[in-house]
MITOR-205087 format. One line per field, with one value per residue: residue number from 1; residue in three letters; y, z, x of N, C-alpha, C, O, CB in turn. Coordinates in steps of 0.02 Angstrom, whole numbers. Each point is the difference from the previous one (the first is absolute). Glycine has a CB too. Example, Ala and Ser with C-alpha at 12.3 -4.5 7.8 and 13.67 -1.06 7.14 Angstrom:
<pts>
resi: [1, 2]
resn: [Ala, Ser]
n.v: [-284, 112]
n.w: [390, -98]
n.u: [660, 77]
ca.v: [59, 59]
ca.w: [0, 3]
ca.u: [-45, 42]
c.v: [60, 55]
c.w: [0, 37]
c.u: [45, -39]
o.v: [-1, 55]
o.w: [33, 8]
o.u: [52, 25]
cb.v: [-58, -87]
cb.w: [29, -116]
cb.u: [-147, 34]
</pts>
This chain:
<pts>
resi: [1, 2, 3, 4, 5, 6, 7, 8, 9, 10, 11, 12, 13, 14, 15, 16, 17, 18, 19, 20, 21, 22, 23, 24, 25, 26, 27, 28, 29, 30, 31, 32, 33, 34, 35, 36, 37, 38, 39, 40, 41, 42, 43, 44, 45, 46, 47, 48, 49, 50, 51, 52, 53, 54, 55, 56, 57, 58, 59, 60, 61, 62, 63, 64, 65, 66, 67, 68, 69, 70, 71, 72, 73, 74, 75, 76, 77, 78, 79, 80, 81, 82, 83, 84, 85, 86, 87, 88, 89, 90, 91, 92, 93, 94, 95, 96, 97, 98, 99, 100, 101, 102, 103, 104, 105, 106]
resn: [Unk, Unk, Unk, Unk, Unk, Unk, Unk, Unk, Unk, Unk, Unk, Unk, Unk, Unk, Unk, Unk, Unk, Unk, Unk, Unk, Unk, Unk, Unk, Unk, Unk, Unk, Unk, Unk, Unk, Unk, Unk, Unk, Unk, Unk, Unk, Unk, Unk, Unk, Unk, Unk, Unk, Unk, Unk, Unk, Unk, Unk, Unk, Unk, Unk, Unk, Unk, Unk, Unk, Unk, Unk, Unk, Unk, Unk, Unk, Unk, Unk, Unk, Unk, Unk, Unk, Unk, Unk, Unk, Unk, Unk, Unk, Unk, Unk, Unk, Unk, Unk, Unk, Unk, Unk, Unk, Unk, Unk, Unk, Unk, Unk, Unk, Unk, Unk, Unk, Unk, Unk, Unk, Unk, Unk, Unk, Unk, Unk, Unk, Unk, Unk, Unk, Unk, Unk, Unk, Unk, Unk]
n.v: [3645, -91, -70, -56, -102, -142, -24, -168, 36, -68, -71, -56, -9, 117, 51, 98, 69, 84, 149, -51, 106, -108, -10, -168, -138, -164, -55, -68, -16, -73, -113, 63, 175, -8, -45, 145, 14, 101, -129, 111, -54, 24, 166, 70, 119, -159, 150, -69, -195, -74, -30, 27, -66, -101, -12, -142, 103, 112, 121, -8, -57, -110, -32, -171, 37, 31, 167, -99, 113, -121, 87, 65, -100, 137, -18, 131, -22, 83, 33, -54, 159, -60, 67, 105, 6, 130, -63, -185, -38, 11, -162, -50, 4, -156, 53, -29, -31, -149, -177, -2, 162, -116, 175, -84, 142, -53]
n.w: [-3277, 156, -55, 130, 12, 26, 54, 5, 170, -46, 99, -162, -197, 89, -183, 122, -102, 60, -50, -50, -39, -111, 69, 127, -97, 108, 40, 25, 64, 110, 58, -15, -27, -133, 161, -5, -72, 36, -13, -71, 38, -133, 30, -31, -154, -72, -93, 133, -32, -60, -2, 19, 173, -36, 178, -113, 6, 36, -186, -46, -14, -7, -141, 54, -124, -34, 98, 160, 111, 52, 179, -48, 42, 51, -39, 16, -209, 9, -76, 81, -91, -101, 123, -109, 89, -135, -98, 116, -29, 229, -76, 57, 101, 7, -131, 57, -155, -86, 121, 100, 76, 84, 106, -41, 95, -9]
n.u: [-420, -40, 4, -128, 151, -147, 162, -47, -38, 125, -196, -90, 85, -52, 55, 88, -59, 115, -98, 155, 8, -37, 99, -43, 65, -119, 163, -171, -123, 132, -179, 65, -13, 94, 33, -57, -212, -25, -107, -10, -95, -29, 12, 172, 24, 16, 75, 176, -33, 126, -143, -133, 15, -146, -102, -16, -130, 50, 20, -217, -125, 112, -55, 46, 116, -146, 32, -78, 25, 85, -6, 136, 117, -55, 171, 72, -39, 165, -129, 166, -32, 59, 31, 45, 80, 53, -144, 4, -187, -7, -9, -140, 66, -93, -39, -209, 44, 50, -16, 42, 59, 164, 27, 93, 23, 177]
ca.v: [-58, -70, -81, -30, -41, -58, -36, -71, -15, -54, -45, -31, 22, 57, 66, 77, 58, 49, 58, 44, 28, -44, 23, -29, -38, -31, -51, -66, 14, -50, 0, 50, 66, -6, 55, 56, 34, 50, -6, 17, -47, 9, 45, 56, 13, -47, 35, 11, -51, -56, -40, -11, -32, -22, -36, -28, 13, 46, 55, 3, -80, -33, -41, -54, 13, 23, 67, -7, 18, -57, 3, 1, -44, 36, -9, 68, -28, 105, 22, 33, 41, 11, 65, -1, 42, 40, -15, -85, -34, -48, -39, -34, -38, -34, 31, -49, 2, -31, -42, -2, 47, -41, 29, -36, 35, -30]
ca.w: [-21, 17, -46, 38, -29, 61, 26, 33, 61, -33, 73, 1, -70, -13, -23, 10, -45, 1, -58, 7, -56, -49, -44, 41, -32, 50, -15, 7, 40, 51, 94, 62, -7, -35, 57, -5, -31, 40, -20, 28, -14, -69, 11, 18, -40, 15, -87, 27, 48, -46, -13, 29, 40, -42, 52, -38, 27, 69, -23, -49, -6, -44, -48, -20, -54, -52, 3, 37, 71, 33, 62, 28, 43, 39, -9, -19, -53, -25, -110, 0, -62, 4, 29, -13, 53, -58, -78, -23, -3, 55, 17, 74, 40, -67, -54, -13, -57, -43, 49, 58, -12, 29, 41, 60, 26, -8]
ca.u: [-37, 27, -20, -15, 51, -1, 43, -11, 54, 57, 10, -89, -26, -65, 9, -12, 11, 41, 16, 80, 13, 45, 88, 66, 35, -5, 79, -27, -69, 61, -17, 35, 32, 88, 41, 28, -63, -55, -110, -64, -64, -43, -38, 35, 60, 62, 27, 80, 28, 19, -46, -58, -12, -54, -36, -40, -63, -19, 26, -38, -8, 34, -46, 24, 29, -55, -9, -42, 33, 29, 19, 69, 31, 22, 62, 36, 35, 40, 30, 70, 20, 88, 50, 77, 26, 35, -20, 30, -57, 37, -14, -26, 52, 34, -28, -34, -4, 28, 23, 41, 39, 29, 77, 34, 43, 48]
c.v: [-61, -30, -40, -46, -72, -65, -64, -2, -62, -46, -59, 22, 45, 58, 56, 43, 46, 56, 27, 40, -48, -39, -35, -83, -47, -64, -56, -6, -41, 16, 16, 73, -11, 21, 60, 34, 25, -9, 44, -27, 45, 80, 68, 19, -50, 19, 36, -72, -49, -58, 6, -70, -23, -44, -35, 12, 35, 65, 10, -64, -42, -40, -53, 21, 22, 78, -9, 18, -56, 59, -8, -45, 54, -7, 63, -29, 83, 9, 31, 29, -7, 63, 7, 18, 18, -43, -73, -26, -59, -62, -25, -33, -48, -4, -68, -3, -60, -73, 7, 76, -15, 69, -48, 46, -44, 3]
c.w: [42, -37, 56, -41, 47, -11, 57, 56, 0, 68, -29, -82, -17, -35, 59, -47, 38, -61, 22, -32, -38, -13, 54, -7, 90, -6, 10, 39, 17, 74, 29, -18, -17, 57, -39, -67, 31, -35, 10, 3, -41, -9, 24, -55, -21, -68, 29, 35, -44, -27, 36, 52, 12, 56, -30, 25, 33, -37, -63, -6, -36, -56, -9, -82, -49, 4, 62, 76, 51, 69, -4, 57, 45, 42, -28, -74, -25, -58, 42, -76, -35, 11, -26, 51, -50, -67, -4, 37, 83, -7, 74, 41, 60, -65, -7, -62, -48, 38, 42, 2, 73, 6, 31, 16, 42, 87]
c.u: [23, -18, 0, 43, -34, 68, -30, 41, 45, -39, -69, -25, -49, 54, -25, 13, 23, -7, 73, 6, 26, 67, 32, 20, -2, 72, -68, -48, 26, -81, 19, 39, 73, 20, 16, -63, -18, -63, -21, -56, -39, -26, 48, 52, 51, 60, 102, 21, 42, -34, -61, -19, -74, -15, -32, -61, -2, 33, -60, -25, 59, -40, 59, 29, -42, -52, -51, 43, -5, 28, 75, 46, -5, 74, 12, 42, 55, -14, 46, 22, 55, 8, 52, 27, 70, 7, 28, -64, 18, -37, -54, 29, -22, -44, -87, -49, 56, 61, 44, 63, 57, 43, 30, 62, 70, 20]
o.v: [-14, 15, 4, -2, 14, -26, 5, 11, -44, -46, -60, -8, 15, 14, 4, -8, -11, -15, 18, 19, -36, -50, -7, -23, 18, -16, -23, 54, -39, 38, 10, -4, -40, 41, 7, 55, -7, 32, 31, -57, 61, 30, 55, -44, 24, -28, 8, -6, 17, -39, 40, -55, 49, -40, 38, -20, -6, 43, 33, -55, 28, 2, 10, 57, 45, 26, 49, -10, -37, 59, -59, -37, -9, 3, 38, -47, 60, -50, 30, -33, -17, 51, -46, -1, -38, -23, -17, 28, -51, 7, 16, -38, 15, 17, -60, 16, -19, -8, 53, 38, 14, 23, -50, 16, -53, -28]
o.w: [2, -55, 42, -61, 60, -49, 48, 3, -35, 12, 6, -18, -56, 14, 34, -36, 59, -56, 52, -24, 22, -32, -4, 9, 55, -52, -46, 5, -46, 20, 52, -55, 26, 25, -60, -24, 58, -50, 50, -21, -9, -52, 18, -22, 3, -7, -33, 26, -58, -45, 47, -26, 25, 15, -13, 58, 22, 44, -49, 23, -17, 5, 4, -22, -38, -40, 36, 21, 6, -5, 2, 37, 51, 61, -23, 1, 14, -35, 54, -51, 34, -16, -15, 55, -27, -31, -58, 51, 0, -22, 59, -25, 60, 1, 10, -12, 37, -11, 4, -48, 54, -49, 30, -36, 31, 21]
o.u: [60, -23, 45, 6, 5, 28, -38, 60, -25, 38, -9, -59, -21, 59, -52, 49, -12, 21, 28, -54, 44, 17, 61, -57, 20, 28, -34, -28, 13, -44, -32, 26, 38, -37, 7, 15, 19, -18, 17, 5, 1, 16, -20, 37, 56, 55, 51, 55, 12, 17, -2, -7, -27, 44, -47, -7, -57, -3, 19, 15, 52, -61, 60, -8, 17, -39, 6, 57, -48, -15, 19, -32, -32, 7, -42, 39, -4, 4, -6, 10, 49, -31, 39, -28, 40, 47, 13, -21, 34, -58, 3, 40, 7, -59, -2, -58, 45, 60, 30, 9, -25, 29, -21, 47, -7, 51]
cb.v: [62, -17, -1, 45, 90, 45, 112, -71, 100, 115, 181, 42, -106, -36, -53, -10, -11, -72, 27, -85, 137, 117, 147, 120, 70, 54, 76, -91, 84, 10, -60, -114, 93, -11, -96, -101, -41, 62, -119, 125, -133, -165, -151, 13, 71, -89, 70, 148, -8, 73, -100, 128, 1, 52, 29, -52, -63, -136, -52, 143, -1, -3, 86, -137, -113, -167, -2, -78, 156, -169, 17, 139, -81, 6, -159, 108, -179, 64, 8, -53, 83, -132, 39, 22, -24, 88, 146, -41, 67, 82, 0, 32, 83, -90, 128, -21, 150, 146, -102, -197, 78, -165, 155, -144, 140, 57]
cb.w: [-119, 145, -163, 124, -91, 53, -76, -104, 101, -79, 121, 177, 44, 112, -162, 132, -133, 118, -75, 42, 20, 10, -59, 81, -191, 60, 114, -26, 13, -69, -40, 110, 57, -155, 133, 73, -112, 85, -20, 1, 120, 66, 6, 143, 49, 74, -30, 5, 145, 94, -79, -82, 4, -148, 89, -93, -32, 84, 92, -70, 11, 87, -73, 113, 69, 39, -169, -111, -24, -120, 43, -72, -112, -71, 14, 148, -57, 87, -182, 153, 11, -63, 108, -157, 162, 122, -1, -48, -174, 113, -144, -17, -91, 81, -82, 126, 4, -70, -65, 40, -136, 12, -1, 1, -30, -167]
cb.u: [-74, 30, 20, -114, 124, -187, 114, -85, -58, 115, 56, 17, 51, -165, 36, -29, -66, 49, -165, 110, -34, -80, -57, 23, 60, -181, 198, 118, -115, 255, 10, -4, -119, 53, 56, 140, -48, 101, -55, 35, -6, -64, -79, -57, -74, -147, -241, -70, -114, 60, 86, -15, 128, -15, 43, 82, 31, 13, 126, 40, -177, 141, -151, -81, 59, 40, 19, -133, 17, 56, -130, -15, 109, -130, 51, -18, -121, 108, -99, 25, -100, 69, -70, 28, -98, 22, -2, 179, -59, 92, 101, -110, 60, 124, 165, 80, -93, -88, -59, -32, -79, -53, -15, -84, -107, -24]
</pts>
């Protein structure tokens, strides 16, 4: 069973839709690729990847928020899944999520 999920481009606010399987667990939708992630694009198995790599308009149609079809930037946006690695929930890097996030390396 899928489920059509749409997701807002962060650049221009056009909606894309995506069928998935239900059960995979989205973290965030960022402008740019987590390092050391692996995309796929929309139309490909992405169910082994870490995320989905998303062409505004050009990977399908898009719709404005009320659903009318609109045109795309045609900018690259990500869904980023959450990932484990021996069952511990990895972080984004850097995290983009719950404000700022300050290293400082010594």
């Amino acid at each position: 069973m899928t489920v059509t999920v749409r997701y807002t481009c962060p650049h221009c606010n056009a909606v894309v839709s995506v069928e998935r399987q239900p059960d995979l667990a989205d973290r965030s939708v960022t402008t740019v690729p987590q390092p050391g992630w692996e995309y796929a694009s929309p139309d490909e198995a992405f169910e082994a990847a870490d995320g989905i790599e998303f062409l505004c308009g050009e990977d399908g149609p898009v719709t404005d928020l009320e659903g009318n079809a609109i045109e795309g930037c045609g900018r690259p946006f990500y869904l980023n899944f959450v990932r484990f690695e021996q069952g511990v929930e990895l972080e984004p890097d850097p995290p983009t999520y719950d404000g700022p996030r300050f290293d400082f390396d010594a």
